[in-house]
C-alpha positions in Angstrom: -4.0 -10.0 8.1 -4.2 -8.2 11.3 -4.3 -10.0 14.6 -7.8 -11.0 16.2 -6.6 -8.1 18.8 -6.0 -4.9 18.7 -7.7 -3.0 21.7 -10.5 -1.8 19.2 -9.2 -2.7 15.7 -11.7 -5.8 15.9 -12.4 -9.7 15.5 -12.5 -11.0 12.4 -16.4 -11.1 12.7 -17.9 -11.8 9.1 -20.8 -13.1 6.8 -21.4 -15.9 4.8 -23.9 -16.7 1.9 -25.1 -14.0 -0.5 -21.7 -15.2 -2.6 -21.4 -17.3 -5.8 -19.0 -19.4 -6.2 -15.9 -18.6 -8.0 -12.7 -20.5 -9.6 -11.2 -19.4 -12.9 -13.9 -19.9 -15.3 -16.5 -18.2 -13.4 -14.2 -15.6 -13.7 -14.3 -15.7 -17.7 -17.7 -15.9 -17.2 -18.7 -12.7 -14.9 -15.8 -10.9 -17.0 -17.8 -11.3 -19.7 -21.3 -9.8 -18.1 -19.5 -7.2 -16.9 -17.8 -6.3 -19.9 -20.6 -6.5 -22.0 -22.4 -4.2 -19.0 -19.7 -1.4 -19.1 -16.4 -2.0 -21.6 -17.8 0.4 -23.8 -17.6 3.1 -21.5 -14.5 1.8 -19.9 -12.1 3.5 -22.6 -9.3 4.8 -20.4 -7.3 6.6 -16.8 -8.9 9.8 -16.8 -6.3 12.5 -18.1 -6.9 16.0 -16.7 -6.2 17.7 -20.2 -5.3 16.3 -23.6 -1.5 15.7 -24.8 -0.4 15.1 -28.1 2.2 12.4 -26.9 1.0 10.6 -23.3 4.5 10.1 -21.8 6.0 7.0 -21.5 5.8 5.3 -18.2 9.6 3.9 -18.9 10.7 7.7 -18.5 9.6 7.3 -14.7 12.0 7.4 -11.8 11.5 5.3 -8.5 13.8 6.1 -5.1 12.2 2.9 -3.7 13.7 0.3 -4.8 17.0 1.0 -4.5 17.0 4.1 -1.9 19.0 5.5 -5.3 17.2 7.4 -8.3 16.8 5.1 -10.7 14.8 4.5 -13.9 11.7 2.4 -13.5 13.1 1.1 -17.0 16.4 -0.1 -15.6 14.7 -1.8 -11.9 15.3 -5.3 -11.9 12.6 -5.4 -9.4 8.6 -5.2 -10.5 8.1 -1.0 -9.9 4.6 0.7 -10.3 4.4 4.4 -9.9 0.7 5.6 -9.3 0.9 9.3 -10.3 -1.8 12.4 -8.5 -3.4 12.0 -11.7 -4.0 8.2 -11.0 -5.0 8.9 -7.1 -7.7 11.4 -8.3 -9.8 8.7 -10.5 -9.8 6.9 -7.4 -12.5 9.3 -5.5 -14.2 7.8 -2.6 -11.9 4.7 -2.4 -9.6 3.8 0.5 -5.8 3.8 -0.1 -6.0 0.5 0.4 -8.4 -0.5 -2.4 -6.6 1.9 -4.6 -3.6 -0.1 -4.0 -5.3 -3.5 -5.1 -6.2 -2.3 -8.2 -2.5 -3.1 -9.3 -1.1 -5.7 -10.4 -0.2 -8.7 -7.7 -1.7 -6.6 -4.5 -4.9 -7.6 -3.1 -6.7 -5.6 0.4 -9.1 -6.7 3.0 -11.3 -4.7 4.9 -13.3 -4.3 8.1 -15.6 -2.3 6.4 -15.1 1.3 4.3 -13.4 4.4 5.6 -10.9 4.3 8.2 -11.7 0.4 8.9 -8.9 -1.6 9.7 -7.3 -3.4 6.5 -4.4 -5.4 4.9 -2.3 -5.2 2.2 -1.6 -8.2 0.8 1.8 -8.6 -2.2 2.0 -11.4 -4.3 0.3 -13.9 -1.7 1.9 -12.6 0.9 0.9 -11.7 4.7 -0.3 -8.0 5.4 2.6 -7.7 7.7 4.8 -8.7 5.0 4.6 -5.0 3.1 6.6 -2.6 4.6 4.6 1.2 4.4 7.1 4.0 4.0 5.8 7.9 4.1 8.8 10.1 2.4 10.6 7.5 3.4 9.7 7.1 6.6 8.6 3.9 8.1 4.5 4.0 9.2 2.9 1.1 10.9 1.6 -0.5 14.3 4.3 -2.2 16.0 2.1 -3.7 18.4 -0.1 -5.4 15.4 3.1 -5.9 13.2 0.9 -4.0 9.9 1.5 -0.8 8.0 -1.6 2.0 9.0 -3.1 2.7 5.7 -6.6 3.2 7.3 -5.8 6.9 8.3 -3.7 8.4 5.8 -6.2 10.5 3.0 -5.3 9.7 -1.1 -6.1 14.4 -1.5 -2.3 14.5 0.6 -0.8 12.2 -1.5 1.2 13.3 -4.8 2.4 10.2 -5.7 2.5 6.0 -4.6 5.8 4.0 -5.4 5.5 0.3 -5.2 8.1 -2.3 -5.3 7.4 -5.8 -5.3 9.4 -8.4 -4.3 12.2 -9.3 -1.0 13.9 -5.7 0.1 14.8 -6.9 3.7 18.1 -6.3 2.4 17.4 -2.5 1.8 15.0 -1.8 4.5 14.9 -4.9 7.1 12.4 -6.1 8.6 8.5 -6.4 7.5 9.7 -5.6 3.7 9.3 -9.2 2.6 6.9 -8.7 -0.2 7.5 -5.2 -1.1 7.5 -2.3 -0.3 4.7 1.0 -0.5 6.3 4.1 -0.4 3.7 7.3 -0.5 5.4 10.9 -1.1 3.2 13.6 -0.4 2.9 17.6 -2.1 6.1 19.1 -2.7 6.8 22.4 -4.0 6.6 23.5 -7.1 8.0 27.2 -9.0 6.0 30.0 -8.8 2.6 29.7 -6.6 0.4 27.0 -7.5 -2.7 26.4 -5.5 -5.2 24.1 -5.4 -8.6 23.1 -3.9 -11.3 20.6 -4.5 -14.6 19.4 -3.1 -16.6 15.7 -3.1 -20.0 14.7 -2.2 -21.4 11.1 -2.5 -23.3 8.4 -1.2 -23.9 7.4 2.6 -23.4 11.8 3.0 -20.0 11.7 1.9 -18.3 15.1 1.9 -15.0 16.1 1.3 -12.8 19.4 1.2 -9.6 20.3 0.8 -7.1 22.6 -0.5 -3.4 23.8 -0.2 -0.4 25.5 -2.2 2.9 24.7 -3.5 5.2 27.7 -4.4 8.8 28.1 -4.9 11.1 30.9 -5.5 14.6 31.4 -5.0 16.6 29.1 -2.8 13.3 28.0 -0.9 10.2 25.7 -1.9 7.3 24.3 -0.4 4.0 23.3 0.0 1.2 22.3 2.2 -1.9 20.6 2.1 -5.4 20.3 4.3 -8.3 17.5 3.7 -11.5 17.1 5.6 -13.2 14.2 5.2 -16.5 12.9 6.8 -18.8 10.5 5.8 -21.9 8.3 7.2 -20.6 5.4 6.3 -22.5 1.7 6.3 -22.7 -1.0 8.4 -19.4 -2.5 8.9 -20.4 -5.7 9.7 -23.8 -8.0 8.5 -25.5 -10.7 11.1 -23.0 -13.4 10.3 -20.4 -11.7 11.9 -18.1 -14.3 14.6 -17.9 -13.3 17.9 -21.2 -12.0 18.0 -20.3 -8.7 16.6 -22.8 -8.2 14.3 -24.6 -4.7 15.2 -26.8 -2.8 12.0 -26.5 0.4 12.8 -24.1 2.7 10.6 -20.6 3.0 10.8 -19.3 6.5 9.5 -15.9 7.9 9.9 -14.5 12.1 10.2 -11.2 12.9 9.2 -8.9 16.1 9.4 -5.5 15.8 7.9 -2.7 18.0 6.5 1.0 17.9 5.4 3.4 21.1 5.0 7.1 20.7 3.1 9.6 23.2 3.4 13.0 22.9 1.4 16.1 25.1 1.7 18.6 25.0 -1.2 21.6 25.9 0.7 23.5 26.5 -2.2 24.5 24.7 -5.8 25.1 21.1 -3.6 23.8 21.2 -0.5 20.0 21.1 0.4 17.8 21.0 4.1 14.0 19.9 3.5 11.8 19.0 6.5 8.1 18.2 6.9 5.4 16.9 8.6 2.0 15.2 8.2 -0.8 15.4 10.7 -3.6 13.2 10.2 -6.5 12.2 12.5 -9.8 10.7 12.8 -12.5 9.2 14.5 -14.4 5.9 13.2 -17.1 4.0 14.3 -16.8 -0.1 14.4 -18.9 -2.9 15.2 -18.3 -5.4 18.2 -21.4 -6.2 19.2 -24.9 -4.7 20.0 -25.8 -2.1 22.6 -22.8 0.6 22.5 -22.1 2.5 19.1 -18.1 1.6 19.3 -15.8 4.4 18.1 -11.9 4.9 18.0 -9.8 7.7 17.7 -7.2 7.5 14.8 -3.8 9.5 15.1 -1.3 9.1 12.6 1.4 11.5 12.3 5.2 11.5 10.8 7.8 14.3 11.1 11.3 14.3 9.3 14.3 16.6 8.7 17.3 15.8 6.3 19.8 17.5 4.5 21.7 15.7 1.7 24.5 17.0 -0.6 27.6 16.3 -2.8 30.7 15.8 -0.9 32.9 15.2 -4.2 32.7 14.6 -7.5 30.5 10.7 -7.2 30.0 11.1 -4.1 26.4 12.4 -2.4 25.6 12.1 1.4 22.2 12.0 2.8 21.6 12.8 6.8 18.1 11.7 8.2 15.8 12.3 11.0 12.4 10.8 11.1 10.0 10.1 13.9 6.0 8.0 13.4 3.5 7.7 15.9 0.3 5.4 15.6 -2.3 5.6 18.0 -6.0 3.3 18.3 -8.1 5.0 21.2 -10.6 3.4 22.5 -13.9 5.6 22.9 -16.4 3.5 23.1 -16.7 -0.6 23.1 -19.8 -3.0 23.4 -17.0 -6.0 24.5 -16.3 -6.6 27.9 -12.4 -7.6 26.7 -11.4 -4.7 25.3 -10.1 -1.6 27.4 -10.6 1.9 26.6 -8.0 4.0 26.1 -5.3 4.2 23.9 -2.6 1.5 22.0 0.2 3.3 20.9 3.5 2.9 18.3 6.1 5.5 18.1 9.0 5.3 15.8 12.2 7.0 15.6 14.9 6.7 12.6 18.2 7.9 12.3 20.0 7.3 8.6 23.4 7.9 7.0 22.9 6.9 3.3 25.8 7.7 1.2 25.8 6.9 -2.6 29.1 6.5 -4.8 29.1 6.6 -8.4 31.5 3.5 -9.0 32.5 1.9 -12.4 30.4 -1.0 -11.9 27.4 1.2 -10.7 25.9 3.2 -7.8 27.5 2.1 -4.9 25.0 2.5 -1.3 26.1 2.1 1.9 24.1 3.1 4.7 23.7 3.0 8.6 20.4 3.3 10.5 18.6 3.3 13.4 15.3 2.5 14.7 13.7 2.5 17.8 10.2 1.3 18.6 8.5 2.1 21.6 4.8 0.8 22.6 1.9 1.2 25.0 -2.0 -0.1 25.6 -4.4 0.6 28.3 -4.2 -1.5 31.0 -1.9 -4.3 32.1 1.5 -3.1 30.0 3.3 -5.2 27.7 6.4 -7.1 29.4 8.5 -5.7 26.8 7.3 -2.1 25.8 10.3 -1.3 23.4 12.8 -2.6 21.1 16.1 -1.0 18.9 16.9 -2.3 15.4 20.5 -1.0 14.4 22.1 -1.7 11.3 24.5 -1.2 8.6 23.6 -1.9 4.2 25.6 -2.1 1.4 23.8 -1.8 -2.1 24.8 -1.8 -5.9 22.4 -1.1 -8.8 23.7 -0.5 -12.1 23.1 -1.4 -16.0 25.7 -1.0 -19.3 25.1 -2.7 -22.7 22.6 -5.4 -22.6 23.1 -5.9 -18.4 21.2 -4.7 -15.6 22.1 -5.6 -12.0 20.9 -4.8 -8.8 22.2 -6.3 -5.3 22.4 -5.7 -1.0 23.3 -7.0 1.8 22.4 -5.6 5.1 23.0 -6.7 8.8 19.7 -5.9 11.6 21.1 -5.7 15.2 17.7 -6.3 17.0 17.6 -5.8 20.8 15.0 -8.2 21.5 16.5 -11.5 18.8 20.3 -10.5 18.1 21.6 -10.2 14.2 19.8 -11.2 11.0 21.4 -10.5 7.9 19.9 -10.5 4.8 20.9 -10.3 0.8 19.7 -10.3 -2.2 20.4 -10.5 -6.2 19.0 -9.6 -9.4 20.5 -9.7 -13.1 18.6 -8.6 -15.7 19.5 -9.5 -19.7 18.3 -7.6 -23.0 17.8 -10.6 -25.3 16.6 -8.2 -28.2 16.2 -4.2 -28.3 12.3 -4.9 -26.9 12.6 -8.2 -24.7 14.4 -8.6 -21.6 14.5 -11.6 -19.3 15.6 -11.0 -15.6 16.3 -13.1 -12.6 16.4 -12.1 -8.8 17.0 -14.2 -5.6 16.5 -12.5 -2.0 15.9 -13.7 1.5 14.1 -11.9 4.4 12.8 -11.5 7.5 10.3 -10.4 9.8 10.0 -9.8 13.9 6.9 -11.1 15.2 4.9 -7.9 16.7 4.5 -6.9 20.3 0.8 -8.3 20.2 1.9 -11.8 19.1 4.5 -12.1 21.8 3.3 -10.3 25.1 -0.4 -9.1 24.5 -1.6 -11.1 27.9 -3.6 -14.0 27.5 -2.8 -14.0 23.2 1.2 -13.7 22.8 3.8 -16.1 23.1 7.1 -14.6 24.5 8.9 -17.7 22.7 7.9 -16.6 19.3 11.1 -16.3 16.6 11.5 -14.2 13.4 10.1 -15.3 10.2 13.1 -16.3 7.9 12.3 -16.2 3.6 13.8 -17.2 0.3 12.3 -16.1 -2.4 13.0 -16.4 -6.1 11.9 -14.8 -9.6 11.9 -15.0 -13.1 10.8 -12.4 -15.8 10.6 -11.5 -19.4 9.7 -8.2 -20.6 8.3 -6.7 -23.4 8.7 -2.7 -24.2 7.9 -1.3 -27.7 7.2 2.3 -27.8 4.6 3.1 -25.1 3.6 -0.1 -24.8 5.1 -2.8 -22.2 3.9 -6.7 -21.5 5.9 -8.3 -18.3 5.5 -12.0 -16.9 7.1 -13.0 -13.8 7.0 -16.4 -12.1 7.2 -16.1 -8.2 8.6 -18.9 -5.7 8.3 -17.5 -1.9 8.9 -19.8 1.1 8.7 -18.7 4.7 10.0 -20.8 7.5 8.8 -20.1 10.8 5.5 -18.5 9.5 3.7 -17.4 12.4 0.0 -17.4 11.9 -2.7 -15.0 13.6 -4.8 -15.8 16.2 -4.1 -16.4 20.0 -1.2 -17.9 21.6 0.9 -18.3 17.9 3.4 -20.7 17.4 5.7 -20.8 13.9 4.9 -22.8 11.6 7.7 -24.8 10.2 6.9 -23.8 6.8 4.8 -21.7 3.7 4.6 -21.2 0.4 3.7 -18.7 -2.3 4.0 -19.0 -5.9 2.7 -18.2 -8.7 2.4 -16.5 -12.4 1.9 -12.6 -12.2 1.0 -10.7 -15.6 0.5 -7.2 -16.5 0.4 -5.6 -19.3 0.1 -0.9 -20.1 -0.4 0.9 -23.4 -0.4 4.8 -23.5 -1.0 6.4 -26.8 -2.3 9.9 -27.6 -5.3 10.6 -25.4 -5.7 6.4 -24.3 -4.1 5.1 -21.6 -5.2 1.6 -20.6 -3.8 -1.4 -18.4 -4.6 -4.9 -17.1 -3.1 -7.8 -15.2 -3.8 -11.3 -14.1 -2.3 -13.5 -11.5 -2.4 -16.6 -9.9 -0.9 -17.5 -7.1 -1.4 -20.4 -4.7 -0.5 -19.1 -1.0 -0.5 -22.9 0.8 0.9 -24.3 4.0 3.8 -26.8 3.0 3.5 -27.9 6.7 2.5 -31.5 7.5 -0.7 -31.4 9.2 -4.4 -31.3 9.4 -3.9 -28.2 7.1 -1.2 -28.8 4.7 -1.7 -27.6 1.4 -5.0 -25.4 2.8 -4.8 -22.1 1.3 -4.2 -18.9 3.5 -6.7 -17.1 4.5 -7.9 -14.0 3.4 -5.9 -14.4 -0.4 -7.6 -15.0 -3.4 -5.6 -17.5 -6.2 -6.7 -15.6 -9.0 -7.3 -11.9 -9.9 -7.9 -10.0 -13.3 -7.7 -6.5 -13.3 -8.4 -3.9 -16.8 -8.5 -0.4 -16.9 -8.8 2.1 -20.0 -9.5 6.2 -19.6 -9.8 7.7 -22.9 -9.4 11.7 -23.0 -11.1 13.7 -26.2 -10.7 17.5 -26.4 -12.3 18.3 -22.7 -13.4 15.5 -22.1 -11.8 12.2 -20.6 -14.0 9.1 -19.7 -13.1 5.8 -18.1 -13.4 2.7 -15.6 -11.6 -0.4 -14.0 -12.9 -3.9 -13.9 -11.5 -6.0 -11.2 -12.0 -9.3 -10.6 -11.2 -12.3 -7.5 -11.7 -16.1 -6.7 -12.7 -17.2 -3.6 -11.0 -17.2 -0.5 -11.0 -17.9 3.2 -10.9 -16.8 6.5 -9.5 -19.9 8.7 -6.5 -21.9 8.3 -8.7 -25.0 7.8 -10.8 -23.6 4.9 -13.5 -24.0 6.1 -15.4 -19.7 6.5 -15.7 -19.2 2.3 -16.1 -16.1 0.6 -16.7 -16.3 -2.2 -15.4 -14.7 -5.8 -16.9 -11.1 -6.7 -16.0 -8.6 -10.4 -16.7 -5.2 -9.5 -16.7 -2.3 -12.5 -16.2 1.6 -11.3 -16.8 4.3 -14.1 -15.8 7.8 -14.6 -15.8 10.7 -15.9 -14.5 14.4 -16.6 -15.3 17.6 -17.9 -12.4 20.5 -18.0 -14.6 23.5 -18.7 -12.3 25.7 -17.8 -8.1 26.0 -18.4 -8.6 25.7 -14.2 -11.7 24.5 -13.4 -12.7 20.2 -14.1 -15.7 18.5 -12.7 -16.0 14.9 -12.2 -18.2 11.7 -11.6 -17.2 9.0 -10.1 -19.1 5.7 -9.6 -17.9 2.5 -8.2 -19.1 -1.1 -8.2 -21.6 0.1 -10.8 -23.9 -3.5 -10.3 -24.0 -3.0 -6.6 -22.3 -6.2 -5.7 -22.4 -7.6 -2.5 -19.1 -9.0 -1.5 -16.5 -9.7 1.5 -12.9 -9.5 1.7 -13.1 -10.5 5.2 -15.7 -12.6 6.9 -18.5 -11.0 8.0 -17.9 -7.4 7.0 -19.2 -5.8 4.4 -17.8 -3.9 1.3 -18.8 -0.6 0.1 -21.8 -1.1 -2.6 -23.0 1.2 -5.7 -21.5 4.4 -4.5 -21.7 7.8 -6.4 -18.9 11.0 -6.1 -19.4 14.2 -7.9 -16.3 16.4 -7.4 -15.2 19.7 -8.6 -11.7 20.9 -8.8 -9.6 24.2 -8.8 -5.9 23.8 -10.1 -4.6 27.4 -11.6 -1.0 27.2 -13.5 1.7 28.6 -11.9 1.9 32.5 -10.7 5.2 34.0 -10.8 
């Protein structure tokens, strides 16, 4: 969850009533309305053409969760690979909300477009999930939280997630997992593309670009305006007196452009860049219509190559910048201007093919530098400089994966981290697993200098976590169960003048389950969890806030000659807003449908509409959610021109 400040990124104003109540067999119960409302229709992911044979999700390959190519088959870690495909039955949702349709990942929101929100993995704190953009990191340092609010699902081609500790891969802030979006790359030939949306509350969007490729260069690029009228972001129980009716709309301009050079047989440069900005309007009280400026943008240049025979080397420049600007503001305590978090990353990785397995070892630097309007922070920048060793590696009936990795931080000295994970075949189909990994997180600039809100004293978060897992695989179909221990020591909790909190906790059963035949794909997942404070006080065992204990998600897109139809059911208890339990929200089951027509070997129109029964429903107190919402789109894809 995002701190209470954020020069513009607001309170955690929200409403109250309008909710029923919800616990596990409510759940069963609105299910069950809902699925007798819309299961028929919700036959499966939309698939842009028929295939004879869908292909098998075990055939996919994730850089994530190891920084090595590896087969999502052969992770010992939880891996979810959200293909375009995936992102474009996801019209008019944030990237957010697209993420918490997956299994163990839950959002909340300020509102709809470009309103602040959190990620939240396995029970675990939006600042917890570490946001990584072609594998460079993307966040506000001053809030501590990666900035999925600005970055548009059109520029993305494809969403790796990995849950579970990877503190020893990446550091800090990747204590529950890690999101790593990779946008258009090039592709042989010249193959372009354009699409546009229109929807509720005057939504419009339009967008375009080309990937092309041909002889020892590739690339692509990629353009997306967005713009829409938006709703209210917050209703008149909103805290801090807030609450202000009028609408709250958002316009975006983004684009990305990749460029690769294949030196020659080994050796390979790529750079490329992503440009995205917008403007969004917020509520923080009556009598000014508050608006921000968003600017997100992330640059990189590598070149990577064989050295020998087993051994590949990987040289990395990458640079972030996050900026909150401050237009317009009906609260006296907040400044206009702008808040800013650049980022800078400098990486060695090299990988050896050993006989045990791939062998990483890497060196990296990062430097964060901040700024807000106004009275500066004490400390306005910080270096992290480390140095990783990895293995991940499988023969026979064994998987394994393992890391340690020590952080030089300027500002708190070393941490070092590890982390260990065996997986065992116990029959051709069924494979248990077992992983053990311990993390850490800095606290953000906001929670230790913001004047008047941080502590200076504040200390790293320290975690142990723990897992176990069976999984099932027969043919295209795979069950998995994992039970989930996570304990934090130090916590630090949000609101003004922080202090850690000796301890947390987070466990839990996660299940999902996927099926792809020919023409059906469908999916669903249930969890519960129970994020508590283990700390003795007035609020021991309360349960954090803005985290639901229980959430059922089912999806199904069924594709028929040129036709493909489909929907997702989703599903959370209750949950609250203060440490104390005592601001409810309550549960909520929201069903979106689908649907799309490919009249032409390039041309396919679509409908899209989510929360079909118009629910009314928070996932942060006091602001609402979006309601029924309708998107039409049309798209342009022609095969490749040689």
């Amino acid at each position: 969850m995002s701190d209470p400040i954020r020069c513009g990124r607001r309170h955690a104003s929200r409403a109250p009533a309008r909710r029923t109540p919800f616990v596990l067999s409510p759940l069963a119960a609105s299910l069950a309305s809902g699925a007798a409302a819309g299961l028929a229709l919700v036959a499966a992911p939309v698939a842009a053409q028929p295939a004879a044979v869908a292909p098998s999700p075990l055939e996919q390959v994730t850089v994530t969760a190891t920084r090595t190519p590896t087969r999502v088959s052969d992770a010992v870690a939880e891996v979810t690979v959200i293909e375009r495909e995936d992102l474009e039955r996801a019209t008019g949702r944030t990237l957010a909300e697209t993420l918490a349709r997956q299994p163990g990942l839950q959002v909340s929101s300020n509102g709809g477009l470009g309103k602040t929100s959190g990620v939240f993995i396995r029970g675990l704190e939006a600042r917890h999930t570490l946001l990584l953009v072609d594998g460079v990191r993307l966040g506000s340092a001053t809030v501590g939280t990666p900035s999925f609010d600005n970055l548009p699902l059109p520029a993305i081609d494809r969403i790796e997630i990995v849950r579970g500790p990877l503190s020893s891969v990446y550091g800090s802030e990747a204590v529950g997992g890690v999101v790593q979006v990779f946008t258009r790359r090039g592709e042989p030939g010249l193959v372009p593309n354009a699409f546009a949306t229109v929807g509720t509350n005057r939504f419009a969007q339009l967008g375009g670009g080309l990937a092309f490729g041909s002889g020892a260069f590739d690339g692509a690029f990629q353009f997306v305006n967005t713009g829409t009228k938006g709703f209210s972001a917050t209703n008149p129980n909103a805290r801090f007196g807030n609450y202000n009716p009028d609408a709250d709309g958002f316009q975006q301009n983004a684009g990305s452009f990749r460029l690769g050079w294949q030196l020659n047989r080994d050796w390979r440069v790529e750079g490329f860049a992503l440009e995205s900005q917008g403007e969004t309007q917020y509520d923080d009280g009556p009598g000014a219509d508050s608006r921000a400026k968003l600017k997100n943008g992330v640059q990189s240049l590598a070149v990577s190559g064989r050295v020998t025979d087993g051994w590949r080397t990987r040289l990395s420049y990458g640079r972030s910048t996050d900026v909150y600007d401050t237009l317009q503001t009906a609260s006296a305590f907040t400044p206009l201007g702008a808040t800013k978090t650049e980022q800078t990353q400098l990486g060695w990785e090299n990988t050896f093919a050993t006989p045990v397995g791939r062998l990483l070892a890497l060196v990296e630097r990062i430097e964060q530098r901040v700024a807000r309007p106004g009275q500066p922070y004490s400390v306005g920048d910080r270096t992290i400089d480390a140095i990783g060793l990895g293995l991940a590696g499988e023969a026979g009936r064994h998987a394994w994966q393992g890391g340690v990795r020590h952080d030089d931080n300027s500002q708190f000295g070393g941490q070092t981290t590890g982390s260990l994970g065996y997986g065992y075949a116990l029959t051709p189909t069924l494979r248990a697993g077992a992983s053990y990994g311990t993390s850490f997180v800095a606290p953000s600039f906001n929670q230790l200098y913001f004047p008047g809100f941080g502590t200076p004293t504040l200390q790293p978060e320290e975690g142990k976590h723990g897992e176990l897992s069976l999984r099932w695989t027969s043919g295209t179909q795979t069950l998995r169960g994992a039970w989930v221990d996570n304990r934090i020591r130090s916590y630090i909790p949000s609101g003004p003048l922080p202090v850690n909190v000796p301890s947390t906790r987070i466990d839990g059963l996660v299940l999902s389950w996927e099926g792809r035949w020919t023409g059906l794909v469908a999916g669903a997942s249930y969890e519960h969890l129970d994020p508590r404070n283990t700390t003795d006080g007035p609020n021991f065992g309360k349960q954090l806030v803005r985290r639901a204990k229980d959430a059922f998600r089912m999806s199904a897109d069924w594709s028929v000659g040129q036709y493909s139809v489909g929907g997702t059911l989703s599903a959370f208890s209750e949950r609250f807003e203060d440490a104390a339990n005592t601001l409810r929200m309550g549960g909520f089951t929201t069903l979106d449908l689908r649907a799309d027509w490919r009249y032409d070997r390039e041309w396919v129109a679509g409908v899209r509409v989510n929360n079909l029964a118009g629910k009314v429903y928070e996932t942060a107190y006091g602001f609402n959610q979006p309601g029924r919402e309708m998107f039409v789109t049309l798209r342009w894809a022609p095969q490749a021109k040689r």
